[in-house]
C-alpha positions as CSV (number, residue, x, y, z in Angstrom):
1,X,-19.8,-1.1,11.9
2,X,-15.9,-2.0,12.6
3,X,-14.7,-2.6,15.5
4,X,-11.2,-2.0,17.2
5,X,-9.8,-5.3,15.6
6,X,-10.1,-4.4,12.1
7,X,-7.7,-2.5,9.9
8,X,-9.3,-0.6,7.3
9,X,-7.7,0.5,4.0
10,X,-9.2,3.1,2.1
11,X,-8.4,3.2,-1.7
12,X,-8.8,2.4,-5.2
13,X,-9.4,-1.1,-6.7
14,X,-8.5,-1.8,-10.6
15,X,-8.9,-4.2,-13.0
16,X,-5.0,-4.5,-14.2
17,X,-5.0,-5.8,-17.6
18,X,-1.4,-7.5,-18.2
19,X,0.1,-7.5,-21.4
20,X,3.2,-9.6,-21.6
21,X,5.1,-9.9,-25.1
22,X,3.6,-12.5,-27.4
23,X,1.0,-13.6,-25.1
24,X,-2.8,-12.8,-24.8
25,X,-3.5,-10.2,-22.4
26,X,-4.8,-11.1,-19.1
27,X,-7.2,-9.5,-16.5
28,X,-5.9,-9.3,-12.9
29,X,-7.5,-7.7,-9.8
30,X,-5.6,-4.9,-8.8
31,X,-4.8,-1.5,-7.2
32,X,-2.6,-0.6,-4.4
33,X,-5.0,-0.3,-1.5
34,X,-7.1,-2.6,-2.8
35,X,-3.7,-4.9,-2.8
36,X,-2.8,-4.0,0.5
37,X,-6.1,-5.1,1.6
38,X,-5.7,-8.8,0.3
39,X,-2.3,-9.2,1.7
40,X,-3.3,-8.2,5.1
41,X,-6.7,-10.6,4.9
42,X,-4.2,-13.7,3.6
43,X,-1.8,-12.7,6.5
44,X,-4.8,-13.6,8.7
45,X,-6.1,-10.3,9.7
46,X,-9.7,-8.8,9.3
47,X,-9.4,-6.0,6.8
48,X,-11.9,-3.9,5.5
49,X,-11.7,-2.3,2.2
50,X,-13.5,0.9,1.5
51,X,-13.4,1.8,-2.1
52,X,-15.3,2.0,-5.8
53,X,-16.1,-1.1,-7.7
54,X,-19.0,-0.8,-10.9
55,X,-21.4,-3.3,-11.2
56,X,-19.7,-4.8,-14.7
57,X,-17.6,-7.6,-15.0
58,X,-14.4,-6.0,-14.0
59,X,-16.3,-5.1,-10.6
60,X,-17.4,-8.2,-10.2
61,X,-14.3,-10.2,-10.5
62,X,-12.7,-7.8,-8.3
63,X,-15.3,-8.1,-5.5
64,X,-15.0,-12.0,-6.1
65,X,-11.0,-12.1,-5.5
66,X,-11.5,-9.9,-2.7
67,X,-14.4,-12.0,-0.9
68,X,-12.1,-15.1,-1.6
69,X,-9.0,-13.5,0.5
70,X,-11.6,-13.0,3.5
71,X,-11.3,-8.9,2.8
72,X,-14.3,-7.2,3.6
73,X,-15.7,-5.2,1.1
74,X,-17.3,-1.9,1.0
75,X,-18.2,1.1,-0.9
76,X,-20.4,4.6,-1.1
77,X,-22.5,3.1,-4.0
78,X,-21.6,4.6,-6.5
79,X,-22.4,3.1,-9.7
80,X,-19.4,4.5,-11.8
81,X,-17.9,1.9,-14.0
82,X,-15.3,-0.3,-12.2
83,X,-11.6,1.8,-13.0
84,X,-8.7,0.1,-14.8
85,X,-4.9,-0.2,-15.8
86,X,-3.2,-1.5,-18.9
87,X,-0.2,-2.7,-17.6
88,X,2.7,-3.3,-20.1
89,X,5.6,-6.2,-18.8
90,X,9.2,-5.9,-20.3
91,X,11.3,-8.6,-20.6
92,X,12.6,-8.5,-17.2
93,X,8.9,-8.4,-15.8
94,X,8.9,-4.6,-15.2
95,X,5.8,-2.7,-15.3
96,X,4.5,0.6,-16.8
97,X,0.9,1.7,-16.9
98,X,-1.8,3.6,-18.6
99,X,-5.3,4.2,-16.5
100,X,-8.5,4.8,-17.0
101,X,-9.5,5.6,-13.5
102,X,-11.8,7.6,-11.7
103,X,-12.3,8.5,-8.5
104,X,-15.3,9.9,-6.7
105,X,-15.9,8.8,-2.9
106,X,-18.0,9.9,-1.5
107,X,-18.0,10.5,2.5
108,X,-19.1,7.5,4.9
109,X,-19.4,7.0,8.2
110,X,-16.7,4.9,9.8
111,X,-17.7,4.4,13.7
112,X,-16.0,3.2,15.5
113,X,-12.8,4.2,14.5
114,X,-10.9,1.6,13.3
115,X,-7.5,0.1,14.9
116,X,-5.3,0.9,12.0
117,X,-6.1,3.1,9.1
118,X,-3.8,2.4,5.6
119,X,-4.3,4.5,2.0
120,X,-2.8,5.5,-0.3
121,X,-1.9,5.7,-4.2
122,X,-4.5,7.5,-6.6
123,X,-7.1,7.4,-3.7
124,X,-5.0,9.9,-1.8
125,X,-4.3,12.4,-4.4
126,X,-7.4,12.6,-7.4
127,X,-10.4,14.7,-6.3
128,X,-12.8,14.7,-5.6
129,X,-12.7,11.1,-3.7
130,X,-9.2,12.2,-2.1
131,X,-11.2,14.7,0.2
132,X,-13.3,12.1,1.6
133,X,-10.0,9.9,2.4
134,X,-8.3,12.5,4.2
135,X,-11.4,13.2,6.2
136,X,-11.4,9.8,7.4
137,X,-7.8,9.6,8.2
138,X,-7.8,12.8,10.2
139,X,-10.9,11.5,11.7
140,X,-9.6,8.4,12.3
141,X,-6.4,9.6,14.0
142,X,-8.1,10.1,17.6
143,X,-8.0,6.4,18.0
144,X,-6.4,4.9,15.3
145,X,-2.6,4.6,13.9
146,X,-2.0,5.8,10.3
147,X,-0.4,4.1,7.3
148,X,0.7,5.6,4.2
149,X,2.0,4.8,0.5
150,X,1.9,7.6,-1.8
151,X,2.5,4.6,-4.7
152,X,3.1,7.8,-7.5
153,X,1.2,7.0,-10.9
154,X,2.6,10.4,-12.5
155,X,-0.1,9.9,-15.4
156,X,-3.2,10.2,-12.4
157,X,-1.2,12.9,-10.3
158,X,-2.2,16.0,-12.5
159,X,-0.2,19.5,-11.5
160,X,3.5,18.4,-9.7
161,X,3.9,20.8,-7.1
162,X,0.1,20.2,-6.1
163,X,0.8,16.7,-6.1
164,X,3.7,17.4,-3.5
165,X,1.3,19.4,-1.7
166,X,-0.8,16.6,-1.2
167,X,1.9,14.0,-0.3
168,X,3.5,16.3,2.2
169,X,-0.1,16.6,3.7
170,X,-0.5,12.8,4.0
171,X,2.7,12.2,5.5
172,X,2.1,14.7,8.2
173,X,-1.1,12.8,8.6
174,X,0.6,9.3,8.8
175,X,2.5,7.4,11.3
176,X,4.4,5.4,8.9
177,X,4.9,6.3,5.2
178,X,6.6,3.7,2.4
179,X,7.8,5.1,-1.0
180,X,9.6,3.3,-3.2
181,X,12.7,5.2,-4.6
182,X,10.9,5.8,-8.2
183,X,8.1,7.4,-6.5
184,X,10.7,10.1,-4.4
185,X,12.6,10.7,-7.9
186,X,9.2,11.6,-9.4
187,X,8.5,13.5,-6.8
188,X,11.7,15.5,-5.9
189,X,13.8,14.8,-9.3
190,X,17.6,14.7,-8.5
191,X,17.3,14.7,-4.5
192,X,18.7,11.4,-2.7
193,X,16.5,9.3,-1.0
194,X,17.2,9.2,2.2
195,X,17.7,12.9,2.9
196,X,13.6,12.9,1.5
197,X,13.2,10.4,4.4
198,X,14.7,12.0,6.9
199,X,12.6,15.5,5.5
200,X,9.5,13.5,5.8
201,X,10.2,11.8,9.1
202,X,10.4,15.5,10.5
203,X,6.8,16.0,9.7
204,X,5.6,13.4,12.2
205,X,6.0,10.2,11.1
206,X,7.9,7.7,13.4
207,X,9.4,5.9,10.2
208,X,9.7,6.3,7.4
209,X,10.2,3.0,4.6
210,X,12.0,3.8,1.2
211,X,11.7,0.7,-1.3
212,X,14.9,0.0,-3.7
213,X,13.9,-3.3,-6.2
214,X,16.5,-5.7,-6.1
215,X,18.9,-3.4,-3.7
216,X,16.3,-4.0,-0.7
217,X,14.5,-1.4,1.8
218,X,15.6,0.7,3.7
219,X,13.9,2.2,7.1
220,X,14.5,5.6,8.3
221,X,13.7,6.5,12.0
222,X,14.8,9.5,15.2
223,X,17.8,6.9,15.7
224,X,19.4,6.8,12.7
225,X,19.2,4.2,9.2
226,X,18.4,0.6,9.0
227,X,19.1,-1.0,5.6
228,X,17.8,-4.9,4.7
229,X,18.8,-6.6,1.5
230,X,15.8,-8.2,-1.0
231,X,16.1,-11.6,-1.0
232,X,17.8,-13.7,-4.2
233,X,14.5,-14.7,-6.1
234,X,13.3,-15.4,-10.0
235,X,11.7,-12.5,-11.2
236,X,8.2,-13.2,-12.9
237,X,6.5,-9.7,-12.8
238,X,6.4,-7.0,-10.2
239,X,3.2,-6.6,-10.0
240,X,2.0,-6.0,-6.6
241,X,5.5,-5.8,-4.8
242,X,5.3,-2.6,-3.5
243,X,2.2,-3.8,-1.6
244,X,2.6,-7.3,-0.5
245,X,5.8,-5.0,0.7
246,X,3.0,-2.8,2.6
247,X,0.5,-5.7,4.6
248,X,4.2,-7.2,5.4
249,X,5.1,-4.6,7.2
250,X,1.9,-3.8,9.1
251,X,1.4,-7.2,9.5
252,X,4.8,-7.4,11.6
253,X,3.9,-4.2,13.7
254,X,1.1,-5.8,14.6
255,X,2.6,-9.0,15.7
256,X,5.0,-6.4,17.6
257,X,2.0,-4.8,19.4
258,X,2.7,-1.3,17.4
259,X,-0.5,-0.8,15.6
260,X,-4.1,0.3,17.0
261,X,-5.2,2.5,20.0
262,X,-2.5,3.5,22.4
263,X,-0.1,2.2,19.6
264,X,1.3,5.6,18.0
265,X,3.7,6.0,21.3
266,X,4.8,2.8,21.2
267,X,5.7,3.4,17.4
268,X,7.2,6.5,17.6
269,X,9.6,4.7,20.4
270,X,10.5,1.6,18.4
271,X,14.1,0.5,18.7
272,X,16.4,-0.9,15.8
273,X,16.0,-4.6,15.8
274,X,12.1,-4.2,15.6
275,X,12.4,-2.3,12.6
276,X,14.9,-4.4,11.4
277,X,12.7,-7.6,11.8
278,X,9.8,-5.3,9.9
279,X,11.7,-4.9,7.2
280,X,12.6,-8.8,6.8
281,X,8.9,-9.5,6.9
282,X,8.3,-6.6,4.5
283,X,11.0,-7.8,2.2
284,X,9.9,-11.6,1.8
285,X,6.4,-10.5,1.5
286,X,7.7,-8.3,-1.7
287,X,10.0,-11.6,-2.7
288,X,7.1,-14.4,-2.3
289,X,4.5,-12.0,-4.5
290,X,7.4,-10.9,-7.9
291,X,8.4,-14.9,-8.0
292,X,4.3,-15.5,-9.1
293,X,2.4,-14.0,-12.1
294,X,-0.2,-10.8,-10.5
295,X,-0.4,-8.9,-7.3
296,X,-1.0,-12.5,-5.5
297,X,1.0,-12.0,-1.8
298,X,1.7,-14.8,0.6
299,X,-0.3,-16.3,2.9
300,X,1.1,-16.6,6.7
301,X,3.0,-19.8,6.2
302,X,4.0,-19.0,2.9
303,X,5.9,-15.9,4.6
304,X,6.9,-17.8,7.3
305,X,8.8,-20.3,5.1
306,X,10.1,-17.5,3.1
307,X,11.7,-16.1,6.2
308,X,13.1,-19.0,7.4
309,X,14.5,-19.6,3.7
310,X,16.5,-16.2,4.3
C-alpha cells in the first residue's frame, strides 16, 4: 500500500553497460525512471519504484542498488529477462545507446493514490507496458500531481508521428514536463525550443523544463521565461544527468510545498523566483552526478554543498 507521503515513479530499469575507449566495459544500474527513483530516495524522500526487473544477474544487481538508495521496489512479476543498454562514451563523456529492452507491465493496483506520480522515457511510449502507465497516471491524477520526462531513445520510439502522439498525450496528462533540447529536435526537427515549451505549456502543464548541456535549463511558465546557467564542472560521463536533473527538481517543489494533494493549484500559480531556485537545485543535481562515473546523483548534503559552491 502507499500512502500520501510517497512519490511513486513508474518506469523502466536497465542494466547500462558502459563502454569507454580502451577500457573494459562496465555494468551500471540504470534507466531513467528507475534513476529518478534513486535520486529522489538519496535526496531523503520515500520513493517507490514500480517497474520490470528478471530474476538474472542484471536484475539482481539492479534490485540491490536500488534497495541500497532506500528506493522501494516493486513490480507485476513478470519474469521477462531484466532489459539493457550498451552505452558507448566519446571522448568528451557523451553518450549514445543501443537497447535491448522490453516492456510489458502489466496493470497494478496503486491505492491509495500516491502524493506525486513521475514516468517517463521508454515506459511511457513502448506497448504494451505504456498502457498500464498511463492508466495509473490518469488514475492517479484525482489526488496526486504529475511529473513527466519524455527522455527520447529514438531507437525504442518505433513510428514518429505516433511517438508525438503519445508525448503530446503525456504532457497533457502532466503537471510538469522536462525535455532536454535533443529530445524536442528529435521530436519536432528544426522547431526552436522554447516555442515547443510554450506549445506544450498550453496543454496543461504549469511548467514546462527544457535541458541545454553545458548552456543550462531553462523553465517556461504563464509568466514568461526563466533561464539558469549549468554550473562550471569536469565532465566525466553524462550518464544519468538528465535525471539527477529530474529528483532535483521535484525534490525542490517539494521543499516548496508544490507537490502532492491540493498541490497542482499551488503549482500552476508559482511565481519566478520559486522556479528560479528549482532550477538551481535541478542544475547542481545534473552537475554533482556528470563530475562522477554512472547515473550516481547526490545525496542531500552533497547538493546542498554544491549549491552553496555556486
Amino acid at each position: 500500500m502507499l500512502d500520501h507521503s510517497e512519490l511513486l515513479v513508474v518506469g523502466e530499469c536497465v542494466a547500462d553497460i558502459v563502454r569507454l575507449p580502451d577500457q573494459a566495459a562496465r555494468v551500471h544500474p540504470g534507466g531513467s525512471p528507475a534513476n529518478v527513483a534513486y535520486g529522489l530516495a538519496r535526496l531523503g524522500h520515500r520513493a517507490v519504484l514500480l517497474t520490470q526487473l528478471g530474476p538474472d544477474g542484471n536484475g539482481r544487481l539492479i534490485r540491490e542498488h536500488l534497495a541500497s538508495g532506500g528506493v522501494d521496489v516493486r513490480t507485476d512479476g513478470s519474469t521477462t529477462p531484466t532489459p539493457s543498454a550498451a552505452v558507448t562514451l566519446d571522448g568528451a563523456g557523451q553518450a549514445s545507446y543501443a537497447f535491448d529492452v522490453s516492456w510489458t507491465l502489466a496493470p497494478v493496483a496503486v491505492e491509495p493514490a500516491p502524493a506525486h506520480v513521475h514516468t517517463g522515457s521508454i515506459g511511457a511510449v513502448v506497448e504494451p507496458g505504456s498502457t498500464t502507465v498511463l492508466d495509473i497516471v490518469r488514475a492517479a491524477r484525482a489526488t496526486a500531481t504529475v511529473s513527466y520526462d519524455p527522455n527520447v531513445r529514438p531507437a525504442l520510439m518505433g513510428d514518429h508521428a505516433a511517438a508525438v502522439r503519445r508525448v503530446e498525450e503525456v504532457v497533457g496528462l502532466s503537471d510538469l514536463v522536462k525535455a532536454s533540447d535533443e529530445d524536442l529536435e528529435w521530436l519536432y526537427p528544426g522547431e526552436d525550443p522554447e516555442r515547443i515549451a510554450a506549445r506544450w505549456l498550453g496543454r496543461g502543464p504549469a511548467v514546462v523544463l527544457v535541458t541545454r548541456g553545458g548552456a543550462g535549463a531553462l523553465a517556461v511558465l504563464p509568466g514568461g521565461r526563466i533561464t539558469v546557467r549549468a554550473p562550471a564542472v569536469d565532465v566525466v560521463d553524462t550518464v544519468g544527468a538528465g535525471d539527477a536533473f529530474m529528483s532535483g527538481t521535484l525534490h525542490a517543489l517539494a521543499a516548496h510545498g508544490l507537490l502532492g494533494p491540493g498541490a497542482r493549484d499551488r503549482l500552476h500559480a508559482v511565481d519566478r523566483d520559486t522556479v528560479t531556485d528549482v532550477l538551481r537545485h535541478a542544475v547542481a543535481s545534473a552537475a554533482v552526478t556528470v563530475s562522477r562515473a554512472g547515473a550516481n546523483p547526490p545525496g542531500a548534503d552533497e547538493l546542498h554543498e554544491a549549491l552553496a559552491d555556486n
